[in-house]
C-alpha atoms as an extended CHARMM CRD file, in Angstrom:
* protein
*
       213  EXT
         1         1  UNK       CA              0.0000000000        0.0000000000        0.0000000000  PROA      1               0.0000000000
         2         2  UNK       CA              3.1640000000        2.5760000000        0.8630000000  PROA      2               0.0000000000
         3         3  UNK       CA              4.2340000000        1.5370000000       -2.2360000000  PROA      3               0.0000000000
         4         4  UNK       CA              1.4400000000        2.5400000000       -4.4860000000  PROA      4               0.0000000000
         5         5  UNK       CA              0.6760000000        5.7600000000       -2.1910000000  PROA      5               0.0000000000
         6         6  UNK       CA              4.5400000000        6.5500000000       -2.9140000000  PROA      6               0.0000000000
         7         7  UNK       CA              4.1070000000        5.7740000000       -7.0460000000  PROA      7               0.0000000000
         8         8  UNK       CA              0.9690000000        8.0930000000       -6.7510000000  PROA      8               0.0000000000
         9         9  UNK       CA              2.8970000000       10.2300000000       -5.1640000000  PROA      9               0.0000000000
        10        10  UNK       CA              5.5140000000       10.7760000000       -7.9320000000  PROA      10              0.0000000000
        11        11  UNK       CA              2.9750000000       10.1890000000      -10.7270000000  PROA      11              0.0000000000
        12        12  UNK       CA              1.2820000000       13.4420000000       -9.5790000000  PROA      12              0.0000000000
        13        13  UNK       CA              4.4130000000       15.5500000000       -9.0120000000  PROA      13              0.0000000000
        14        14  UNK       CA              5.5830000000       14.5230000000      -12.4690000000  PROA      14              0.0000000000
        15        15  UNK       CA              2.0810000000       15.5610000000      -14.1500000000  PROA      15              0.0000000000
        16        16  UNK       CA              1.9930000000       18.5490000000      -11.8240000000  PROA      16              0.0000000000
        17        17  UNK       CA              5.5020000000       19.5270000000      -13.3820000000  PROA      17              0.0000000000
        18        18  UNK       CA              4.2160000000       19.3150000000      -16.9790000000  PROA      18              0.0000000000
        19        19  UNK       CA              0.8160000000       21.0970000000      -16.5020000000  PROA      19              0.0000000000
        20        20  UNK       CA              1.8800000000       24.0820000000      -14.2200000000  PROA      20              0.0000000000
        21        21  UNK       CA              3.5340000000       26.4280000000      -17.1570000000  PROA      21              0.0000000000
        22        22  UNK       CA              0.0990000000       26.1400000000      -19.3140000000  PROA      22              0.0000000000
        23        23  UNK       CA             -1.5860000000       27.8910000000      -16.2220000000  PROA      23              0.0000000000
        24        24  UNK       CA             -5.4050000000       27.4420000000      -15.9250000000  PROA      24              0.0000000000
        25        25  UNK       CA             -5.3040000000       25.8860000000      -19.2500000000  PROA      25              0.0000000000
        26        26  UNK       CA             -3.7600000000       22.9670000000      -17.5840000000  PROA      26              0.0000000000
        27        27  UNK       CA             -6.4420000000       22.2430000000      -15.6100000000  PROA      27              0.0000000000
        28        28  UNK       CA             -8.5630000000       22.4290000000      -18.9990000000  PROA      28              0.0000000000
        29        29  UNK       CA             -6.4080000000       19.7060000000      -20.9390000000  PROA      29              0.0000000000
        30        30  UNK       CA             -6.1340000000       17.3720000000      -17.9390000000  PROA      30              0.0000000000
        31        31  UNK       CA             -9.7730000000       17.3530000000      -17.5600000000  PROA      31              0.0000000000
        32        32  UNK       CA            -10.6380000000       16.5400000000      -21.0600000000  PROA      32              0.0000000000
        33        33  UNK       CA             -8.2820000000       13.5120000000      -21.1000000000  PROA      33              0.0000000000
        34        34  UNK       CA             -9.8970000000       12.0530000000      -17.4600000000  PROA      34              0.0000000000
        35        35  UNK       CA            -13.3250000000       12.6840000000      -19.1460000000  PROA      35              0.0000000000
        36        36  UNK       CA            -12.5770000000       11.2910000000      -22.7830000000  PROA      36              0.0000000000
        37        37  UNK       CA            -10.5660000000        8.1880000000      -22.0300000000  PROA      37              0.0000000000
        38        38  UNK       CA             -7.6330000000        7.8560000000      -19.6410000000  PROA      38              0.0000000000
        39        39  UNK       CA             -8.1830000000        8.2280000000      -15.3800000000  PROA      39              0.0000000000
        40        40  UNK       CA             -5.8740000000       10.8360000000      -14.2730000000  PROA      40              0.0000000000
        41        41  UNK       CA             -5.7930000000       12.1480000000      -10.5600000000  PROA      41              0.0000000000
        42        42  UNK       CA             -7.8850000000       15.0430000000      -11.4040000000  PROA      42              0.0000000000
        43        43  UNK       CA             -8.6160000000       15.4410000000       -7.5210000000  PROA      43              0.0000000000
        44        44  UNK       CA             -5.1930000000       16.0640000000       -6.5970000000  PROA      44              0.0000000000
        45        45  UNK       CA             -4.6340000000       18.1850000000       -9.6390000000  PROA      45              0.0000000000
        46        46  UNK       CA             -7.3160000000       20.7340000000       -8.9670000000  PROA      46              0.0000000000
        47        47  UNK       CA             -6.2170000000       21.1950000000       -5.2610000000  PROA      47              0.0000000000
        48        48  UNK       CA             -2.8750000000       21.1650000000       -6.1870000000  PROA      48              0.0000000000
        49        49  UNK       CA             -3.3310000000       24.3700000000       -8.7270000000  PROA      49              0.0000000000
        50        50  UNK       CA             -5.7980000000       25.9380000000       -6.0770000000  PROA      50              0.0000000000
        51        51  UNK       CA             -3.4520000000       25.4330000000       -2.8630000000  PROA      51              0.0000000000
        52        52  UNK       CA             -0.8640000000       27.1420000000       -5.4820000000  PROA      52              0.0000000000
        53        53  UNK       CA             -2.7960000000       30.3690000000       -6.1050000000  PROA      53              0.0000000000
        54        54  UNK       CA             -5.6790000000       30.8230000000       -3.8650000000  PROA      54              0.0000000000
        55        55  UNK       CA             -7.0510000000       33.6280000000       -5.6210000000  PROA      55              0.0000000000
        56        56  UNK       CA             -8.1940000000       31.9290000000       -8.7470000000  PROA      56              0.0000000000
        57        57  UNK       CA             -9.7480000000       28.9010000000       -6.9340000000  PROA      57              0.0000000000
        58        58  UNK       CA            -13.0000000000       29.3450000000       -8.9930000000  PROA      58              0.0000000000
        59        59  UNK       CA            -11.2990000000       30.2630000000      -12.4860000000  PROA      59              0.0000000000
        60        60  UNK       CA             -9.5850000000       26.6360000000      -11.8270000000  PROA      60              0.0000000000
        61        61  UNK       CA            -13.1970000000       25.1340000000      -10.7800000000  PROA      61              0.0000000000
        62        62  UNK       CA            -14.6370000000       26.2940000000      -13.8520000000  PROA      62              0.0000000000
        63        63  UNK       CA            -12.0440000000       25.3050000000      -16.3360000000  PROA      63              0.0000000000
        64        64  UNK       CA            -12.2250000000       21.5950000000      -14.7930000000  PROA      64              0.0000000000
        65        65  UNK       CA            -15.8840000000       21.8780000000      -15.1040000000  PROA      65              0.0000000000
        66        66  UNK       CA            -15.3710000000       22.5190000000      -18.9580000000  PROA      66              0.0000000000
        67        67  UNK       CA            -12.7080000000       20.4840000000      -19.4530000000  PROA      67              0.0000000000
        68        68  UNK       CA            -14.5340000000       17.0360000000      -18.3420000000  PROA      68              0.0000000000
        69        69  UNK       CA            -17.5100000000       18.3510000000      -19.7920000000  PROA      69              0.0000000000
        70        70  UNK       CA            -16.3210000000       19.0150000000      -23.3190000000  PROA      70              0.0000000000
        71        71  UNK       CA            -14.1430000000       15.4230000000      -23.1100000000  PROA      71              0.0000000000
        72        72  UNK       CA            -17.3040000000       13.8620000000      -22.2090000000  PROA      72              0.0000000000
        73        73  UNK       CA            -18.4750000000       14.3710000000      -25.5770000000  PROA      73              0.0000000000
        74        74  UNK       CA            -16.7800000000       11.1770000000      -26.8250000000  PROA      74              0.0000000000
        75        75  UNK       CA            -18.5490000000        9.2800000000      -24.1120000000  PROA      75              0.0000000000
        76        76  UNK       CA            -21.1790000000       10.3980000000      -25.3570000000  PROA      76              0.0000000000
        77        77  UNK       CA            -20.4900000000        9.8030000000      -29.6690000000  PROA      77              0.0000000000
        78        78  UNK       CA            -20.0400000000        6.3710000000      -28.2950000000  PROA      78              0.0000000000
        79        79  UNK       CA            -22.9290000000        5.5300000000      -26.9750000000  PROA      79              0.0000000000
        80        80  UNK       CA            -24.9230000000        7.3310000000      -29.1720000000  PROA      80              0.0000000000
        81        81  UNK       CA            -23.4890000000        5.3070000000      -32.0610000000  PROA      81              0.0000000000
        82        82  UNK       CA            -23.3090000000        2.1890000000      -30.9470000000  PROA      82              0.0000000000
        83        83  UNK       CA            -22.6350000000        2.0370000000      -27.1260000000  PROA      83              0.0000000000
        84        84  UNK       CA            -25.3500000000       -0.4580000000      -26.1430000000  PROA      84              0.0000000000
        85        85  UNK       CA            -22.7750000000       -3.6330000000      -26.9620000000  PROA      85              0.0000000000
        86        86  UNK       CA            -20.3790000000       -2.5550000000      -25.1770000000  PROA      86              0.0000000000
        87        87  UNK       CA            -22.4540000000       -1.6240000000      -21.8000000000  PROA      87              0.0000000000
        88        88  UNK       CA            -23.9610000000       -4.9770000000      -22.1160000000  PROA      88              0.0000000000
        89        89  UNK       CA            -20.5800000000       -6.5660000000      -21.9720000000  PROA      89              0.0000000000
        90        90  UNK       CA            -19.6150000000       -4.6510000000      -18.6570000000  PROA      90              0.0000000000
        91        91  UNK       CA            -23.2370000000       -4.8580000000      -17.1720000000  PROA      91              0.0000000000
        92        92  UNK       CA            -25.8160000000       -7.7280000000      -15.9140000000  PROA      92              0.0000000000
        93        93  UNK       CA            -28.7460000000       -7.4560000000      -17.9120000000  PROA      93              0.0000000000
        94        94  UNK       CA            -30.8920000000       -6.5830000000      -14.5620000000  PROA      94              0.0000000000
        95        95  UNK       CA            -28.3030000000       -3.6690000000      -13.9270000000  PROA      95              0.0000000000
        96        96  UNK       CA            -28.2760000000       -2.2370000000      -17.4210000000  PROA      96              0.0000000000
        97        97  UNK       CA            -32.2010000000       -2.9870000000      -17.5420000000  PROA      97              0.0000000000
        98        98  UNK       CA            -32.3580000000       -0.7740000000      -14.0500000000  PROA      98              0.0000000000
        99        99  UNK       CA            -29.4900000000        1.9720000000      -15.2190000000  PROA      99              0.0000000000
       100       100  UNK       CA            -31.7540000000        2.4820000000      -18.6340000000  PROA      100             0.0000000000
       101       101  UNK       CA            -35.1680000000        3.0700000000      -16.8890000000  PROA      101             0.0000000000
       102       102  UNK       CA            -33.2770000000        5.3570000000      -14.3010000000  PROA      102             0.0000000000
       103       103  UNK       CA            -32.3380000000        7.6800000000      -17.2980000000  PROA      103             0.0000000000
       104       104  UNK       CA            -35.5890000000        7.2540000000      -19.2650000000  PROA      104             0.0000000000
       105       105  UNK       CA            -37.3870000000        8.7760000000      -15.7140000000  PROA      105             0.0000000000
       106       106  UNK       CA            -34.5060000000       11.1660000000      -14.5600000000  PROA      106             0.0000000000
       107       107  UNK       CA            -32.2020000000       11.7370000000      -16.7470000000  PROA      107             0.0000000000
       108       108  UNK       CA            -30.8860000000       15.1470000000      -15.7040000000  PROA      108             0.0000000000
       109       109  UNK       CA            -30.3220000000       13.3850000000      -12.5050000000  PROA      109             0.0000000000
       110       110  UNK       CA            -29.2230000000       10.3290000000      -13.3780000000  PROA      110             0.0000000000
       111       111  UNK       CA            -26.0960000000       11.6920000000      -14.5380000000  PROA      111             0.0000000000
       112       112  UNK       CA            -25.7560000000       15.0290000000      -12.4020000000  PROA      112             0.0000000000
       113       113  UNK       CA            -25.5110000000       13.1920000000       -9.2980000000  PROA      113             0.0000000000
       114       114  UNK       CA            -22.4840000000       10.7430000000      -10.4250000000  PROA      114             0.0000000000
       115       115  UNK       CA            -20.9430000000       13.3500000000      -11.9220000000  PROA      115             0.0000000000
       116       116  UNK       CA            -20.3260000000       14.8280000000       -8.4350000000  PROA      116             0.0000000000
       117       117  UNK       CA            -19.0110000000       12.2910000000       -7.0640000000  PROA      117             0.0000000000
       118       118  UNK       CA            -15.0190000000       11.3230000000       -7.3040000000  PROA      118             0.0000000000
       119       119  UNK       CA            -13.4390000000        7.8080000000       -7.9830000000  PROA      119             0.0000000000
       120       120  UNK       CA            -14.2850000000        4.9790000000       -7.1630000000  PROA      120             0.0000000000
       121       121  UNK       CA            -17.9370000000        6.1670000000       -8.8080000000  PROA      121             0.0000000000
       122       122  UNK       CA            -17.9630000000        4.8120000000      -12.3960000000  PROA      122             0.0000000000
       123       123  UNK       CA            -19.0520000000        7.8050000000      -13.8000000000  PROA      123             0.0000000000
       124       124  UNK       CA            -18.1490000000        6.6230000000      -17.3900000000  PROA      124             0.0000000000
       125       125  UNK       CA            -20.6880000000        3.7890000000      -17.4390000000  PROA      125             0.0000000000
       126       126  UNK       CA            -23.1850000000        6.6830000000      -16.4640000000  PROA      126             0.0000000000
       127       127  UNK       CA            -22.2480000000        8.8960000000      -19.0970000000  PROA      127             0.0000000000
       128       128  UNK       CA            -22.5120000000        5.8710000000      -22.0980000000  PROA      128             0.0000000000
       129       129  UNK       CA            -25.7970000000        4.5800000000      -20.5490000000  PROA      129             0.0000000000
       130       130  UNK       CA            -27.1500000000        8.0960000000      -20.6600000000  PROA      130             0.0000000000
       131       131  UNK       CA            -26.0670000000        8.0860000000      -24.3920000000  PROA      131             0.0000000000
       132       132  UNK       CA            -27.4600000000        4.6940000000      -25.3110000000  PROA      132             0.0000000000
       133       133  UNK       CA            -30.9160000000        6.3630000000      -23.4130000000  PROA      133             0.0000000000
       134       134  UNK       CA            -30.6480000000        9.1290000000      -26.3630000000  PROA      134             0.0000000000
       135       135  UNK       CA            -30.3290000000       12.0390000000      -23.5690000000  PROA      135             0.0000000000
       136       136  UNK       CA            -30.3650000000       15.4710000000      -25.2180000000  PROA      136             0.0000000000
       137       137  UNK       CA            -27.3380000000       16.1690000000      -25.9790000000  PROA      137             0.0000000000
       138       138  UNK       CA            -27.2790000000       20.0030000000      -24.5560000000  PROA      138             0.0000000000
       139       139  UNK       CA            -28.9000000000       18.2300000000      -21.2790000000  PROA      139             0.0000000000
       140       140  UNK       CA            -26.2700000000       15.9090000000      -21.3370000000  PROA      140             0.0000000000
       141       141  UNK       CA            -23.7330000000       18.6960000000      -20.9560000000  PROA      141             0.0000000000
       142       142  UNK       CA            -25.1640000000       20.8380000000      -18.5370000000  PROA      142             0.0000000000
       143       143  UNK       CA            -25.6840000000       17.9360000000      -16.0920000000  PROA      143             0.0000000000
       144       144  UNK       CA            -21.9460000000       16.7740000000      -16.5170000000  PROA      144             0.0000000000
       145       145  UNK       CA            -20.9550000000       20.3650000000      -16.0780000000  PROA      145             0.0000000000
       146       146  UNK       CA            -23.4660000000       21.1070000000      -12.9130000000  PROA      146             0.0000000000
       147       147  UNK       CA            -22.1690000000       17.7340000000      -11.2500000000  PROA      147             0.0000000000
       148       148  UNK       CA            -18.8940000000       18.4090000000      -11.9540000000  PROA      148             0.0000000000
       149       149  UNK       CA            -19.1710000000       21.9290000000      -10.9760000000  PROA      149             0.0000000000
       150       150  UNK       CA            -20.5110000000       20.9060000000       -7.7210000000  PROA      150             0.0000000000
       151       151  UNK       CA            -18.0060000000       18.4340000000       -6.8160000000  PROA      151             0.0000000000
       152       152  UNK       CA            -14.2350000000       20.4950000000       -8.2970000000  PROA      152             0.0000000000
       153       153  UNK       CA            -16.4570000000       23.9090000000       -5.9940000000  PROA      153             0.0000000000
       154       154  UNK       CA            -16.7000000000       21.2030000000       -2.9900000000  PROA      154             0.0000000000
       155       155  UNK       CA            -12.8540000000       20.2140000000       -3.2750000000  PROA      155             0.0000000000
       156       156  UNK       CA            -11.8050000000       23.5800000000       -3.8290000000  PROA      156             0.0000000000
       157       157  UNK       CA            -13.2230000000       24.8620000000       -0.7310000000  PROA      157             0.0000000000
       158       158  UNK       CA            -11.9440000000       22.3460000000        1.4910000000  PROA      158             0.0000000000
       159       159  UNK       CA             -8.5580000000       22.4410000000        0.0590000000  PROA      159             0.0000000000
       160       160  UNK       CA             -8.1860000000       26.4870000000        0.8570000000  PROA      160             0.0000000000
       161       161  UNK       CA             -9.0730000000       25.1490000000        4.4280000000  PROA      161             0.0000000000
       162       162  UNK       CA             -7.4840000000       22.6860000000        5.0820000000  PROA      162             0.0000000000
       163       163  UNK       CA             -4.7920000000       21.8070000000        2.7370000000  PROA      163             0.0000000000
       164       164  UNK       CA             -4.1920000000       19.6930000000       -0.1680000000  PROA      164             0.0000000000
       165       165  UNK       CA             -3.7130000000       16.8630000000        1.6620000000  PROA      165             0.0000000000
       166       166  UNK       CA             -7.5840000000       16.5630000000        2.2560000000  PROA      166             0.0000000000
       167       167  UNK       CA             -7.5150000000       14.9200000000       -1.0250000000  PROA      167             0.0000000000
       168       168  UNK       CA             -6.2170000000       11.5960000000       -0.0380000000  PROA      168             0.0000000000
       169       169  UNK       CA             -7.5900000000       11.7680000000        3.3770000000  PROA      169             0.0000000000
       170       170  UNK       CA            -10.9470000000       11.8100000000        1.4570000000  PROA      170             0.0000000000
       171       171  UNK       CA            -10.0990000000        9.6270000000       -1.3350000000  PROA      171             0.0000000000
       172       172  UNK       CA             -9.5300000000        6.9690000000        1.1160000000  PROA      172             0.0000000000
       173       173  UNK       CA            -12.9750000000        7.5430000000        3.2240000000  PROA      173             0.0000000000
       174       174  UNK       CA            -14.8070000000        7.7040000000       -0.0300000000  PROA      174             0.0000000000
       175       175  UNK       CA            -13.1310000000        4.4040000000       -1.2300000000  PROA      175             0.0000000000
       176       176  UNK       CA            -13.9940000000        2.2640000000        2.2840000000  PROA      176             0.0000000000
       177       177  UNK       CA            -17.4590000000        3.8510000000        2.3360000000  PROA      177             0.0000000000
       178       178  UNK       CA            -18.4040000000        4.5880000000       -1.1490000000  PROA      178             0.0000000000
       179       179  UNK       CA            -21.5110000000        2.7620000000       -0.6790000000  PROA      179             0.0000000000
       180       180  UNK       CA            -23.2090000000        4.8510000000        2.1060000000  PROA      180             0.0000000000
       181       181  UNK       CA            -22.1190000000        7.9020000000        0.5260000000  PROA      181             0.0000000000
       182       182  UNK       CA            -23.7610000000        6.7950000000       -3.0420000000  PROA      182             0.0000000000
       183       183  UNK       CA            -26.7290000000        5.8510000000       -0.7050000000  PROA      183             0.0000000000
       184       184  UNK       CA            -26.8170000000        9.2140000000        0.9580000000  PROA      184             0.0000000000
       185       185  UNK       CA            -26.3350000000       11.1570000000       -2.3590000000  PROA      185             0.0000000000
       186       186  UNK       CA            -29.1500000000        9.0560000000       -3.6800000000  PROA      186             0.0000000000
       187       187  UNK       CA            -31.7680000000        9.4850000000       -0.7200000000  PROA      187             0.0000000000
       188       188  UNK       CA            -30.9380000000       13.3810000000       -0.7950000000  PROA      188             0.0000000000
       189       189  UNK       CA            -32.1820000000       12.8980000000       -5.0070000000  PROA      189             0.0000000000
       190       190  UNK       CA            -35.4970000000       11.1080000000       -4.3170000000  PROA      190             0.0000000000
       191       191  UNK       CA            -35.9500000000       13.2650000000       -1.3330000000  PROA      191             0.0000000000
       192       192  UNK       CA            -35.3830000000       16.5840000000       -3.8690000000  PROA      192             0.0000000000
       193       193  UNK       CA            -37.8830000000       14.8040000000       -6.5080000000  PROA      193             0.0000000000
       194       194  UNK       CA            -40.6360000000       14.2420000000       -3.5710000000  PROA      194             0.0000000000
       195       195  UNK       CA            -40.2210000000       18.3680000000       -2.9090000000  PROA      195             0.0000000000
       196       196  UNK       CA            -40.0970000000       19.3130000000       -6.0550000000  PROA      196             0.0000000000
       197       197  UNK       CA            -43.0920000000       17.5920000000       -6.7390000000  PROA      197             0.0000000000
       198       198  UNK       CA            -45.2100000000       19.2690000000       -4.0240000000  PROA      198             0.0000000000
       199       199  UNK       CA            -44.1880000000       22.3980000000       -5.1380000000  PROA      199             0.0000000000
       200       200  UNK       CA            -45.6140000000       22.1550000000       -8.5160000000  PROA      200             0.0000000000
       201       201  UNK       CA            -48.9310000000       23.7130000000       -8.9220000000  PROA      201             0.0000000000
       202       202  UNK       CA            -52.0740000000       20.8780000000       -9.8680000000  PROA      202             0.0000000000
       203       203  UNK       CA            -52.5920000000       21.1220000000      -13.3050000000  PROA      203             0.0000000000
       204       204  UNK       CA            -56.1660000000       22.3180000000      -14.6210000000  PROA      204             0.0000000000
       205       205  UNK       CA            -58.4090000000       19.8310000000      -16.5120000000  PROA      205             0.0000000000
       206       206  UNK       CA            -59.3710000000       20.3830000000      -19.9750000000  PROA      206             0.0000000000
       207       207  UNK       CA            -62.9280000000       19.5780000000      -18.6400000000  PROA      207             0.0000000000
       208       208  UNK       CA            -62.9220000000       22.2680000000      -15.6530000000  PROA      208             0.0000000000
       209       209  UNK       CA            -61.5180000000       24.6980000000      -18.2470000000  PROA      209             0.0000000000
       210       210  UNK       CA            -63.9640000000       24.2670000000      -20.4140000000  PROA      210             0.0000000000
       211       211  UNK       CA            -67.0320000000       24.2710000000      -17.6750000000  PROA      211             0.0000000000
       212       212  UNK       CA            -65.7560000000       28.0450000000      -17.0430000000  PROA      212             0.0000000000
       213       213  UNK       CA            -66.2580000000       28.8710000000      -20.6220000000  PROA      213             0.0000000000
């Protein structure tokens, strides 16, 4: 375990070193390549370029936010084309059966919510099942970019208090209790669905509408 901490350790100093001189631009390229195909420590990265300069904590928020958003589009050119195969392949039928009704219901949601949360969440497989579900493809975007939003805002913050060390102290909580915090997230999404519901006015009948003619 020391071991892989340690390689970590390096592999993020060494793509720290390369990414610094491009500036917030950095954040943008490394954040496109995490979304489109390879997993990079994009954690570390963001609270390692906000720990750097403080002052431009949300310029670096936002540029992740567009990065994986705009890298996300070949998740989603995938799926859209042809995507279906390959989810079956990684999925039980009774998963990708419940993933694909999930998205037909909520789809804003359905991806929103994983896109806020970091690894070990398999936010990919949400992304190409929201594809194969023919999700709008400008809704597709701004939920990637809200979740995403949400969760490099989140890091942000708690790296200006309390260091960028919080980012392994989480990543290891997160990892040993990823299922009660993808529980949580998910009761706090029904729970916003049930309000959101009673708020909404009852809509008029066609046949009272017509009586007051």
């Amino acid at each position: 375990m020391k071991t892989l901490k340690h390689i970590l350790s390096r592999y993020t100093a060494f793509l720290w070193a390369l990414l610094k001189p491009l500036g917030a631009w950095g954040v943008f390229v490394i954040a496109g390549a995490d979304a489109a195909a390879v997993g990079l420590p994009m954690d570390a990265v963001v609270a390692g370029y906000v720990y750097q300069n403080r002052a431009r904590f949300l310029l670096y928020v936002l540029m992740a936010s567009a990065g994986s958003t705009l890298g996300s589009i070949v998740l989603y050119l995938i799926g859209y084309t042809g995507g279906e195969a390959l989810l079956r392949k990684r999925m039980t039928p009774e998963k990708f059966e419940k993933l694909h009704r999930t998205f037909e219901k909520h789809p804003f949601l359905g991806l929103m919510f994983p896109a806020m949360l970091p690894p070990p969440t398999p936010f990919k497989l949400f992304a190409l099942t929201a594809a194969v579900s023919e999700m709008r493809f400008a809704h597709y975007l701004l939920a990637i970019f809200s979740g995403r939003f949400v969760r490099f805002l989140a890091l942000a913050l708690l790296t200006l208090k309390f260091g960028p060390q919080f980012v392994q102290i989480s990543g290891d909580l997160f990892s040993r209790h990823f299922l009660a915090v993808a529980a949580l997230v998910g009761a706090a999404a029904v729970g916003w669905l049930v309000i959101r519901r009673k708020r909404k006015p009852p809509a008029v009948s066609m046949e009272a509408s017509k009586d007051k003619d």
